[in-house]
N, C-alpha and C positions, 0 to 999 in steps of 0.2 A: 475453439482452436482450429487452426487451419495448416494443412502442409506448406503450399507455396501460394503466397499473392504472386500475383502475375499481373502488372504492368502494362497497360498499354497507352500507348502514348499519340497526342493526336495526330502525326505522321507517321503512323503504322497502323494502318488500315488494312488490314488482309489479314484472312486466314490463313496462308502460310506465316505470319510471323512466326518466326524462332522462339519467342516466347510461349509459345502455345503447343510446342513439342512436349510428347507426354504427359499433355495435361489430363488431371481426373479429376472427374467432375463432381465424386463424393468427396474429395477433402482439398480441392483449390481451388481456388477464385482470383476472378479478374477483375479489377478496380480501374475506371477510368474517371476523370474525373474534369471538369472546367472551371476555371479561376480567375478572378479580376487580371491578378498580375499577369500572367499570360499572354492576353490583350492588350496590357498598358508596359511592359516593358520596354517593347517601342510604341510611340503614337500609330500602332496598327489604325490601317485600312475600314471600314466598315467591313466590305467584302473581302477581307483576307480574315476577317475575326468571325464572321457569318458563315464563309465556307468551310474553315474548320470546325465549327462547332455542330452545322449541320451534318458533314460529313463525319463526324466523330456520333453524333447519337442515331445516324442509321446505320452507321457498323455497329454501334451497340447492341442495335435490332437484331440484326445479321449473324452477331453472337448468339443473342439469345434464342434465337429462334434454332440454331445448333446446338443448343443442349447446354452452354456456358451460362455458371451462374456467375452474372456479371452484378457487380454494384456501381453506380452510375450517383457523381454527383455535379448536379443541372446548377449554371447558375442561378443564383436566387434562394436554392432550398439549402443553402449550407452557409457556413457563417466564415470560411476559409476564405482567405487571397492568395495562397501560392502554394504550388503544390506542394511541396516537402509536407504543410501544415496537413493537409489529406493525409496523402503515404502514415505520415507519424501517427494522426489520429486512427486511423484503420489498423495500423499493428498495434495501437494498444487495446483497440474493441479484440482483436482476435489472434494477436499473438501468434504468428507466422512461425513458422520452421525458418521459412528464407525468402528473399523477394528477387523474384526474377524479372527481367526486362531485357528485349533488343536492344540493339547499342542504338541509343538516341542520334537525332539530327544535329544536337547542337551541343558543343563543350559544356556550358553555364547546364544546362539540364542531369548532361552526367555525371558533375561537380553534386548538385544537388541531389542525385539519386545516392553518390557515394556519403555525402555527410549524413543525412538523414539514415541509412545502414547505420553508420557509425555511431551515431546519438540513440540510435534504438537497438543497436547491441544484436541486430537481426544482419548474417549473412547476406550478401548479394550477389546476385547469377547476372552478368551482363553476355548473353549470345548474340554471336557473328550474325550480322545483318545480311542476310543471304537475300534479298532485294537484290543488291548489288551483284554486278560480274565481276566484279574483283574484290576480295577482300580487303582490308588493313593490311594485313598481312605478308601477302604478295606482293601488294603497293608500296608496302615498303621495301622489302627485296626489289623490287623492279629501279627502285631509286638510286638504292643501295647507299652510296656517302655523296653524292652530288649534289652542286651547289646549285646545281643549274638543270631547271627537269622543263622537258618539253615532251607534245601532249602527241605532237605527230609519231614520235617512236613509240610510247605507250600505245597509242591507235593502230599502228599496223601489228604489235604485238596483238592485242588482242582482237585486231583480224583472226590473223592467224592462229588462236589458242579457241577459240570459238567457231572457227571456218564464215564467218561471212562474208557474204560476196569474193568468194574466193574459187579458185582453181587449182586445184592442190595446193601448192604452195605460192601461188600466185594470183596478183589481187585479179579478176574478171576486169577486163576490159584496159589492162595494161599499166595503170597508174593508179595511185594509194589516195590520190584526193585531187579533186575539178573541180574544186574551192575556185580555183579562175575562169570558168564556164555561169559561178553563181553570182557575179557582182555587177548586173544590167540594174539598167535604171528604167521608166517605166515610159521615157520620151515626152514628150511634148502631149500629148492627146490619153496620158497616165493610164491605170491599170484598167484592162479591158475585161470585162465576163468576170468577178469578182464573181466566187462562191459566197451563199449565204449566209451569215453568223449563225450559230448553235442556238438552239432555245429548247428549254429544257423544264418540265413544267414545276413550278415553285409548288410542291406537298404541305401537308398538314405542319409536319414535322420543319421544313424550314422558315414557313410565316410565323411558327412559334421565333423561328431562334431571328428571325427580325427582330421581331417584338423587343426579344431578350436584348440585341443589340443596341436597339433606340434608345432602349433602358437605360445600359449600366453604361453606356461607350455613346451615347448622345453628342459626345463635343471630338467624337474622333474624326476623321478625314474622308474624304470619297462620300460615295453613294450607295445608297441598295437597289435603285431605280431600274440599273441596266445590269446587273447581277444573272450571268448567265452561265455558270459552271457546274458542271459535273459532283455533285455529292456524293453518288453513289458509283460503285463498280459495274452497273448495268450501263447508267449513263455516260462513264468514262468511256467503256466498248462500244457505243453508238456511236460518241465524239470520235474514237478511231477509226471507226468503219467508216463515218461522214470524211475524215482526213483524208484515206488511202483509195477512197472512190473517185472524192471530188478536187483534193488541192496537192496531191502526193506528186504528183505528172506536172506539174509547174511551181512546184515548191522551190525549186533551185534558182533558177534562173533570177528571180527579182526579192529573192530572200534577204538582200540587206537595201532594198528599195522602202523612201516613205514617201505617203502620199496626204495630203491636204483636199477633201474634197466634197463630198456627200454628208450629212450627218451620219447615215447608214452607219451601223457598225461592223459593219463587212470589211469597210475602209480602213478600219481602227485592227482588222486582225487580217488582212488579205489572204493569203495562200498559206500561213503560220500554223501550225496544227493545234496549238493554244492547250496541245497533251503535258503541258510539266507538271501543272497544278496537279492534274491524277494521278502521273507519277510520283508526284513527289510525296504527295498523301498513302500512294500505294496500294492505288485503286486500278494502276493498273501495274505491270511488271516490265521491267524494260526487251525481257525476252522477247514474251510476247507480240511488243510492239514491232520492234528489230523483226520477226519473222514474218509481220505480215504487211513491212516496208518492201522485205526483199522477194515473198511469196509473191507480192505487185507488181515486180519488177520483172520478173520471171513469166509471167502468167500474160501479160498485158505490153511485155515490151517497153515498158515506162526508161524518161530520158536516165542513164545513166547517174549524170549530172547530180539531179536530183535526188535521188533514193541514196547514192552514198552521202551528198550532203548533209541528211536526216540522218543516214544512220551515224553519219562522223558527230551528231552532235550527242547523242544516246551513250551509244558504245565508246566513242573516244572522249570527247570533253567532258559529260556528265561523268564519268568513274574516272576521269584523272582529275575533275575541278573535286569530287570526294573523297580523294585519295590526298590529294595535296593538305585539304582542309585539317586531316586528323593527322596528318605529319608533320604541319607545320604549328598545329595550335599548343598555347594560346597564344605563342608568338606574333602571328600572323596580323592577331586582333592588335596588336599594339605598334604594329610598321605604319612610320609615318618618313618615309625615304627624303620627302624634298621639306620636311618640317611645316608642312603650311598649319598654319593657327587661323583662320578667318571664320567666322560662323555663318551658316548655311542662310542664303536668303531666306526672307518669309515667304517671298512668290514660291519658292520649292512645295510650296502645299496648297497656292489660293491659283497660280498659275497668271498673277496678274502682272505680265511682266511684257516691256515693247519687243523682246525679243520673239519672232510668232514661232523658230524652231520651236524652242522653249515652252509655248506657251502654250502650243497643239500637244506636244508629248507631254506634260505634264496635266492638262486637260481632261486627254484621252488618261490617263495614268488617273485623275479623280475619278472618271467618268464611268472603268472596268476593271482597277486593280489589275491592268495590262497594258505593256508598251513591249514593243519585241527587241530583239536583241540589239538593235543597230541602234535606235532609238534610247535603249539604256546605256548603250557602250560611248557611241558619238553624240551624242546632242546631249544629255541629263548628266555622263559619265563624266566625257570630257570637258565640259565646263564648270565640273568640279575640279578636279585638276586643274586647268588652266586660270579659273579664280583663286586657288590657293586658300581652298575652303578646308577645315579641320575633317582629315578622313572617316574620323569615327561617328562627324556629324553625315558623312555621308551616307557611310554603309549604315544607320542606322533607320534611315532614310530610304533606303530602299529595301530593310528586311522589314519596313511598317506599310509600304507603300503598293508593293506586289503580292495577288494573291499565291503564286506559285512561291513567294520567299521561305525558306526553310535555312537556316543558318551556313549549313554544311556547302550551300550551293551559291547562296547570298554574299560571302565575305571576299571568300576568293576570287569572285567573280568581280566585286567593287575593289578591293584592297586590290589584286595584284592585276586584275585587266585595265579595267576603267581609271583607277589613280596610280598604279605605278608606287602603292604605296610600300610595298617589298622590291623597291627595289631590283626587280624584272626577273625573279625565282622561277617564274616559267613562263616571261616572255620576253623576248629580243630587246623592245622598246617601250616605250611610252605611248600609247594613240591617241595622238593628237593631229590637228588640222587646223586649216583656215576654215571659215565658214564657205570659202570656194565647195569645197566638200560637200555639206551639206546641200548647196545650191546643184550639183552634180545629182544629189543621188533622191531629192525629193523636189518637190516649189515650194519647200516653206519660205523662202527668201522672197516667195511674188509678195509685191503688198507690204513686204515688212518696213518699218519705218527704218534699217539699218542696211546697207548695203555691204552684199560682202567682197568686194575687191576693195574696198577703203579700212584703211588704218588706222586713220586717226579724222579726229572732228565730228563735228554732229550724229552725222551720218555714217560715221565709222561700225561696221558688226564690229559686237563685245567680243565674240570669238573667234574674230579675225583679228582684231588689236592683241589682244591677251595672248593667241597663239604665238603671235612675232615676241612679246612683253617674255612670254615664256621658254623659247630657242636663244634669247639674246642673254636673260638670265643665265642659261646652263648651258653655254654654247662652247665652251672650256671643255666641261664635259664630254656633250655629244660630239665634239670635235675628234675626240679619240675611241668612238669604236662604231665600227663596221655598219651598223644597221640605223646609226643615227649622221654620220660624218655628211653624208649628202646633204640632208636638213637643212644643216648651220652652214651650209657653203652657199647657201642665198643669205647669209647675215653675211659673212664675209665679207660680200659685195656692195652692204649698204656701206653708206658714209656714216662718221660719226652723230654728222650732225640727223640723219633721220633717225637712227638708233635711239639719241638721246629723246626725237618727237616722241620716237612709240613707247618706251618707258615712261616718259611724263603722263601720257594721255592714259596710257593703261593701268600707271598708279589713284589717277583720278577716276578711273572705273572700278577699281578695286575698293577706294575711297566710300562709294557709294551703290555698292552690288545692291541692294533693297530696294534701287529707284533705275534699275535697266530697264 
């Protein structure tokens, strides 16, 4: 018999977990455990199922070697598929006082740590995930009864509740955000002096959990080939120190630039500091990070621009995008605002499609379980959206497809950014574009077999036809409020008769999404 299991989950990586408060190590124990289901509740990744599992059995190490008697079940050596089946069998071998846990990354896991309590008649301690700079709890207060929450007031609060980048009460350098100093494109002659990708050396410990991979997840998606992230908290901290030496000082400026070029995978991550996966895992902390963005900044004179850029995505979007997640759920999981029902092409996973946006991002997406932000929001985001593809086929699609996905970061981010599927709870509008856009801010457009100033006919971009097929649809709407009215006043201007061309052409693209 045991006082407390104690819980750890494979996005709680650290010895500070809150779980691990007050632990004794003559009568509690830590149980971690890996699961088919886990893996296949979405069609995960290889390398989003690899670096969890790696990184989950050298924290184990990490444990053990601090005195925690940990119980560890590997796949392969147990006959389980989901956790609850673990948790249940472990409190009936030893019969717990009570099972404690951090607050999980995802609603469905907390659901399941609560029923399995309930079925085994055993207590549960769920503690505040102090990872985070802001709790639940404040995030809710900060909200209060608003229908409408935006991420910019939440950010300069906790500017100011935190002092970063600040001067007394005022932000350093005048302005709360240079969001418009960050959106260069990379010209004609593309990104120059590319720092080198990470490589980080494959251990004993992670060719096992290949192995284990090929094994049980054989018909899952992506590759192991070019798997180059951080497992462990050492090598997160070298990933940041390589970030804030070599890409921290031009990180702003071409931060939503992509580029088509080299195989190199330099190209595939440019200036990005490619730190979510470790935070998210918890391998690093976001303080940390934040202090030695702004210790950079300080020390070295680095652009302005830049460094609050990073830190806006940390401190402001990452604890308002999991803030929003636990406020809204499980609602959130169920917004489908414009009711699209379309099911997700097959190229979303083989990338074999004439569109070369498309087919470079989702490529690069097989190739490192990474695309960055602009690349999931505008090219893979928004032509879910403007296809009128079923949201939950989306988001589920990108919580399998990214190694950094963790639910709490994944949903909100596809549901209420990328599809508009809440109905714009914490954001203005829909973003959406012409393929002119994407021709603007990368050259995926050279070469492609679709041009993007054409609408319609052969040669029309898909997401250029669909964007007009999609203003002219909800043009009633957008007509009446402030941050969409501009839009539709280039429909206004067409005649009936083009209107009715791009409707027609972009129902027969709709017709046949599987064959763009």
């Amino acid at each position: 018999m045991i006082r407390h299991l104690v819980i750890v989950l494979g996005d709680q990586l650290t010895l500070d977990n809150p779980a691990l408060e007050g632990f004794d190590v003559a009568c509690d124990q830590v149980v971690m455990a890996e699961v088919i289901g886990e893996g296949a509740h979405v069609w995960s990744h290889k390398a989003r199922i690899a670096l969890f599992l790696s990184a989950m059995r050298h924290f184990a190490e990490s444990l053990k070697t601090s005195g925690f008697p940990v119980t560890y079940y590997p796949l392969g050596e147990h006959r389980y598929t989901e956790l609850q089946e673990v948790w249940s069998h472990h409190i009936k071998q030893h019969a717990p006082q009570k099972m404690i846990v951090c607050e999980p990354g995802e609603y469905r896991v907390l659901q399941l740590l609560k029923t399995c309590a309930e079925n085994t008649n055993i207590p549960l301690i769920v503690r505040d995930d102090t990872h985070f700079m802001c709790s639940q709890a404040n995030f809710k207060r900060w909200a209060g009864q608003s229908k409408s929450l935006r991420m910019e007031f939440f950010y300069r609060n906790m500017r100011q509740e935190h002092q970063v980048l600040m001067q007394g009460t005022q932000p350093i350098g005048g302005d709360w955000n240079y969001d418009h100093e960050n959106r260069k494109t990379f010209g004609k002659h593309g990104p120059q002096s590319v720092p080198q990708a990470p490589v980080f050396e494959i251990d004993a410990i992670t060719h096992e959990v290949f192995a284990d991979v090929e094994h049980h997840f054989a018909e899952h998606p992506g590759t192991l080939a070019h798997f180059c992230w951080p497992v462990t908290r050492n090598q997160a901290l070298t990933l940041l120190d390589v970030f804030i030496q070599y890409k921290l000082a031009d990180f702003g400026a071409h931060q939503d630039a992509m580029w088509q070029g080299s195989e190199q995978p330099q190209y595939a991550f440019l200036w990005h500091s490619l730190l979510a996966s470790s935070l998210n895992l918890k391998l690093l902390n976001p303080r940390e990070v934040i202090q030695a963005a702004e210790q950079a900044y300080h020390a070295y004179q680095l652009p302005l621009a830049s460094v609050e850029g990073f830190i806006r995505q940390i401190l402001g979007w990452r604890e308002f995008i999991r803030g929003v997640y636990w406020l809204d759920m499980p609602a959130m999981a169920e917004g489908n605002h414009y009711k699209h029902q379309r099911n997700l092409p097959i190229w979303y996973w083989t990338a074999n499609t004439h569109m070369n946006c498309m087919r470079q991002t989702i490529t690069q997406t097989m190739q490192y379980g990474y695309a960055h932000h602009i690349q999931r929001l505008m090219v893979t985001g928004m032509f879910g959206l403007l296809a009128e593809i079923a949201p939950k086929q989306i988001e589920a699609w990108y919580l399998a497809v990214y190694v950094d996905a963790v639910e709490w970061v994944e949903l909100p981010n596809v549901a209420g950014m990328a599809l508009h599927a809440n109905g714009g709870r914490f954001t203005s509008k829909p973003y959406v574009a012409s393929g002119a856009y994407i021709q603007r801010m990368s050259n995926y457009c050279q070469g492609c077999r679709y041009k993007p100033d054409i609408k319609t006919g052969a040669q029309a971009c898909p997401v250029t036809t669909l964007y007009w097929h999609f203003l002219i649809k909800h043009c009633q709407d957008f007509a009446h409020h402030p941050r969409t009215a501009l839009m539709v006043k280039h429909v206004d201007k067409m005649s009936q008769e083009k209107r009715n061309a791009i409707t027609d052409y972009a129902q027969g693209l709709l017709a046949r999404l599987d064959n763009l």
